[in-house]
N, C-alpha and C positions, 0 to 999 in steps of 0.2 A: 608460617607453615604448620599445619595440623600434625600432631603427637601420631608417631604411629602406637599400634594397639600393644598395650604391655602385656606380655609373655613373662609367666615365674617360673622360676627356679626352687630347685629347693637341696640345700645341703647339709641336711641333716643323716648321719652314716650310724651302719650299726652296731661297728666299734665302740663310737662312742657313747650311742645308747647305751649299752653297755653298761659299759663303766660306772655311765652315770645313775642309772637304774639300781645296779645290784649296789651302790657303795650309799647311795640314798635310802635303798631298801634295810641294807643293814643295821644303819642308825636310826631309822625306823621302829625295827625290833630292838633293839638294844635300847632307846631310848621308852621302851610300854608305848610307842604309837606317837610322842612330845613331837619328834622329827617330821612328821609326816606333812605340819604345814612349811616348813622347808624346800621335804621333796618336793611338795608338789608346784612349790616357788621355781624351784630349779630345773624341772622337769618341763613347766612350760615355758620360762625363760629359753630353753636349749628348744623347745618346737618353734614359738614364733620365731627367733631367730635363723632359724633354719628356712621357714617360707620368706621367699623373696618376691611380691613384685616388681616387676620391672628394674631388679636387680637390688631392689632396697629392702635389705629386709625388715620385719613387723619387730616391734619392743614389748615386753610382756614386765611393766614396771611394776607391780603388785608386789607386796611388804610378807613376809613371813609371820611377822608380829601383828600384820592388819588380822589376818586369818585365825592365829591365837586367839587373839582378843575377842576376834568374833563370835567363835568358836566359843567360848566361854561366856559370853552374853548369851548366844542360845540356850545352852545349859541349862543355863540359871533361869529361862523363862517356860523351856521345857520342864523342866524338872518341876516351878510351879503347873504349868498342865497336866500332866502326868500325876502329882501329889497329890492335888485339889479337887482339879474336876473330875478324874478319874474317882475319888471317894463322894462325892456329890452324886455320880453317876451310882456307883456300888449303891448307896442308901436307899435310894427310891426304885433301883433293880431291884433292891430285897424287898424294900415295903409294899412295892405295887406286882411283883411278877413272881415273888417266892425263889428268886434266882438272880444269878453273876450273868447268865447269856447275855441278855438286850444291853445291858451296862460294857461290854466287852462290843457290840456291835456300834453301840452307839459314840463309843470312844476311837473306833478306827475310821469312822465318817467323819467324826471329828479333827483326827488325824490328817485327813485326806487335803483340806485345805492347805496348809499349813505348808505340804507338800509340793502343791502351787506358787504358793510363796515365796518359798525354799529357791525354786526352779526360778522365777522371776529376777528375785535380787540376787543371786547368786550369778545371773547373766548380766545384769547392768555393773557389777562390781568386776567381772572379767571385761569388759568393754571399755569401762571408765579408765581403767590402769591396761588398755593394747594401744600402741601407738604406731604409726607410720610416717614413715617421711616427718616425723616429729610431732604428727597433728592426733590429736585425742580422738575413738570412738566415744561413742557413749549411748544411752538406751533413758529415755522419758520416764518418768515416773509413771505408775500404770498396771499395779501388781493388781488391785483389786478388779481391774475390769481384765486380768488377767487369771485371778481365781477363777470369777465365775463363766466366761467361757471353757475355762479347760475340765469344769466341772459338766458343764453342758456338752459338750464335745466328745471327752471319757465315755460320758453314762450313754452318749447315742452311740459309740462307737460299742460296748460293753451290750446295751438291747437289739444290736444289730446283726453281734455276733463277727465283728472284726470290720463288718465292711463298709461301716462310716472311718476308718482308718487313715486312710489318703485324704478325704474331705477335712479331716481332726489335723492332719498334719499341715496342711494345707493352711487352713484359717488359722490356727495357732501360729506359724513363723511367720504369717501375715499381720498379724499382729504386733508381733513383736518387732519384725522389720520395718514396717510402719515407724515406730517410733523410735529407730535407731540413729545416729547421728554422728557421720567423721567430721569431724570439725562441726565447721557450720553449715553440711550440707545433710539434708534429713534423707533417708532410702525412703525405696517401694518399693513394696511387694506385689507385682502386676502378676496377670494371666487369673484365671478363673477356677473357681471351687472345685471342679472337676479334672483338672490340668494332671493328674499323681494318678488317674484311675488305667489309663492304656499301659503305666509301668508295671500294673498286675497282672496284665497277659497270662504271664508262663506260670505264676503262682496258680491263678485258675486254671490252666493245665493241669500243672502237677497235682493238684485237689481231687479235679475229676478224673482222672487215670484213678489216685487211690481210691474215690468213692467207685467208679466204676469196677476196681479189684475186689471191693469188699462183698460188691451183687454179685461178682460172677464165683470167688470162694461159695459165698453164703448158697446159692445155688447149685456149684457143684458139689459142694459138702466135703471139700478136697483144699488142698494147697495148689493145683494145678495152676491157679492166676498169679500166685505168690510172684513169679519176676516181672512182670506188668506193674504191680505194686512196688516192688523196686527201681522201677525207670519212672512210676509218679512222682516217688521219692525224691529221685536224684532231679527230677526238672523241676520239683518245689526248691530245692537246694538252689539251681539255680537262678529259679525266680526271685528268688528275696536277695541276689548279689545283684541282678537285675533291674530290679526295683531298690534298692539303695543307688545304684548310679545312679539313674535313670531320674529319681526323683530327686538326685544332688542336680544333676542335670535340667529341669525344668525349673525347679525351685532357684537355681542360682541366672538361669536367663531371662528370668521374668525381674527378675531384682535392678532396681538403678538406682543413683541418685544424680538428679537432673538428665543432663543428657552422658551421664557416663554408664557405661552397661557393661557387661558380662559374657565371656562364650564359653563354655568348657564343653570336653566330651570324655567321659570317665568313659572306660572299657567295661564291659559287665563281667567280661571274659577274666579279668586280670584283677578282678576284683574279688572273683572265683577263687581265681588261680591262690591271692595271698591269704582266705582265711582258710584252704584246705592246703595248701603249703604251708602255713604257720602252725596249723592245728599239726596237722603230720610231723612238721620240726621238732615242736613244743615235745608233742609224746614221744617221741625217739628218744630227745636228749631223758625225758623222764625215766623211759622204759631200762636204758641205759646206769641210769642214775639209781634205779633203784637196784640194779643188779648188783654195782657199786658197793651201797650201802647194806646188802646182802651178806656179799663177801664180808666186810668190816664188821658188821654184829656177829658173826659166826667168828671171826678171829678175837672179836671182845669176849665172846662166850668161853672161844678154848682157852684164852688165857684163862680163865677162872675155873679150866679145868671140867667143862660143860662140852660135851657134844652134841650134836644134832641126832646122834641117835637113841639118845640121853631122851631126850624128847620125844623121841619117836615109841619107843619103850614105855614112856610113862611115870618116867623117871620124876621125881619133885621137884619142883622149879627153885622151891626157899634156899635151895643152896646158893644162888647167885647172888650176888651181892644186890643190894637193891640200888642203887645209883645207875647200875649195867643199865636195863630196860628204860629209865627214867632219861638217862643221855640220850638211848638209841630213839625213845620217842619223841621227844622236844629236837633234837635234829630232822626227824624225818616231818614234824611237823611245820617247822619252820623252816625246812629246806622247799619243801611245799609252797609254803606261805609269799616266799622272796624268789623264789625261781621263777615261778608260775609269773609273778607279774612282771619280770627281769624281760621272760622270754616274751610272754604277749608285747612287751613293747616293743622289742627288736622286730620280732619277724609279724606281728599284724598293722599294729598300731601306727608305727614309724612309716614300712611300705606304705600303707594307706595312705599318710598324711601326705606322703611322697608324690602319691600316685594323681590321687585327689588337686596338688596343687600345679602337678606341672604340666595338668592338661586345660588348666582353668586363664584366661586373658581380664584384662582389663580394654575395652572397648570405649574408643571417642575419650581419651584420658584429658581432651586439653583443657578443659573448666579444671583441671586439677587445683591451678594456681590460683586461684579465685576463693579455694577454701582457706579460711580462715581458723585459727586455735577456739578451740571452747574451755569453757571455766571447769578447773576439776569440779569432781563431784566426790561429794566424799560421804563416807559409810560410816556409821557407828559400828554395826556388825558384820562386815565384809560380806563373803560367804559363809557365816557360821552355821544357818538354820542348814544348809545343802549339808556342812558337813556334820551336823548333830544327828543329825536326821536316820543315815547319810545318805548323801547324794551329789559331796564333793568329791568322789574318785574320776568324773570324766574330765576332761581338760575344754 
């Protein structure tokens, strides 16, 4: 009897993101940044875990120590880039150009590779350490024919003026899809170079409303079009929540391997809904927070015998102790620092993951049992270059 199609779940709450965000984040700063390949152990431990297909959910076995270590092989290989060729670069800018510019241009082309790279094994080293149902993802060797399309890709997307975009995004996870592998079964990435362009609809809407507001200002020599400009605005806003479903959506139903497939349908609406619900949450509790820590530096003041109209006056500040101001801004900056990413996780990140996975199926699952375990694959530098870089903060 045929598998019926798996349906996920996902039980990830934002309680516990919570918790687990702000108490990772803390050790984080407290430890000068040490913690951070930790959190981010922990952080995605607690997401795959949280998506379930078919009620099983994903393993996110990767090492804290692997990411260290890596982390510090980058380093040490950056840091000869940077040392080296950057002074190699400087000498012959000055011998041949009477200047630092070309040496400065030429060294962030340089860079830009690199960045490629980063992006590559940084994705096969999340893959290699995700498991299901017990069985290993994993991603083909393949960085350098991965450099140079994304270099190709970038620069038409960058001469084209955005709108090789969807075609860039398109051939890039084709790529890479291509050579991914659960077990022993390899994906594909089907549908065609153009499949991600009908999801920019409402973007080209919203574009040309504002292009259209700028002819009819420019010609009235007025503000009179200004709210026409406004409603461009707001339907680009919602073009690009649009165009992220939309294109999770094509992109994830052309994908198989063998005859297993994929259905989702993301909302564009709810997708809307959680980054202008999060952004709004986020700045309340801020707004709120800062008023907070208002009050408390104005009562750290008056203990010291400091009024606010002391200041207003023009009174001399050296009377206050000097620690006062030094507390009041290393909390406000590091209250910043650790909130800000506490709260994007709870109210964007998290919903997202949420949202994203409980509308997504697994289709014709019954070849499932037919996949077989694949041999670890193992990394010298984990994700190091993504996080030297950086470019290890996404999950």
């Amino acid at each position: 009897m045929a598998l019926a199609d798996l349906t996920t779940t996902y039980a990830g709450r934002k309680g516990a993101m919570f918790k687990l965000a702000l108490v990772t984040g803390l050790f984080t700063v407290l430890t000068a940044g040490i913690y951070r390949f930790w959190m981010k152990t922990r952080m995605r431990r607690y997401y795959w875990s949280a998506i379930r297909p078919g009620g099983q959910p994903l393993e996110y076995v990767g090492l804290p120590t692997e990411k260290l270590l890596g982390f510090l092989t980058a380093v040490v290989f950056l840091a000869f880039y940077i040392g080296i060729v950057n002074l190699i670069l400087m000498f012959f800018s000055f011998s041949l150009f009477q200047g630092n510019a070309p040496a400065y241009a030429v060294s962030v082309v340089g860079v830009t590779p690199l960045i490629f790279f980063a992006q590559y094994r940084a994705r096969r080293y999340v893959l290699a350490r995700t498991r299901w149902r017990g069985i290993r993802f994993g991603l083909e060797p393949g960085v350098m024919g991965f450099i140079w399309r994304s270099l190709l890709h970038w620069g038409l997307t960058v001469a084209t003026f955005g709108l090789w975009w969807p075609a860039k995004t398109f051939w890039l996870e084709k790529y890479r899809t291509d050579r991914t592998f659960y077990g022993t079964r390899r994906m594909h990435q089907g549908g065609r170079w153009f499949i991600l362009y009908p999801a920019t609809l409402h973007i080209v809407i919203g574009a040309a409303i504002i292009a259209l507001t700028g002819v009819l200002v420019w010609q009235m020599d007025g503000p009179e079009a200004a709210p026409l400009g406004a409603i461009g605005f707001f339907w680009m806003v919602f073009g690009f929540a649009h165009y992220k479903a939309q294109a999770f959506k094509r992109l994830t139903e052309a994908k198989s391997g063998g005859d297993i497939g994929f259905r989702t349908e993301p909302r564009s609406g709810r997708v809307l809904g959680i980054y202008l619900g999060g952004m709004a949450a986020i700045l309340g509790i801020f707004t709120g927070a800062l008023f907070v820590l208002g009050f408390v530096s104005a009562g750290l003041l008056a203990a010291f015998g400091f009024a606010v109209e002391n200041w207003i006056e023009g009174e001399d500040l050296t009377a206050i102790p000097a620690f006062v101001p030094i507390v009041i801004g290393l909390v406000l900056y590091f209250g910043v620092f650790i909130f800000y990413g506490v709260l994007k996780e709870v109210f964007i990140t998290l919903p997202m993951a949420q949202h994203f996975s409980e509308v997504t199926e697994i289709t014709n699952p019954a070849s499932l049992s037919e996949i077989r375990q694949r041999d670890r694959d193992e990394f010298a530098e984990a994700e190091g270059f993504a996080d030297a870089l950086p470019l290890g903060d996404a999950f």
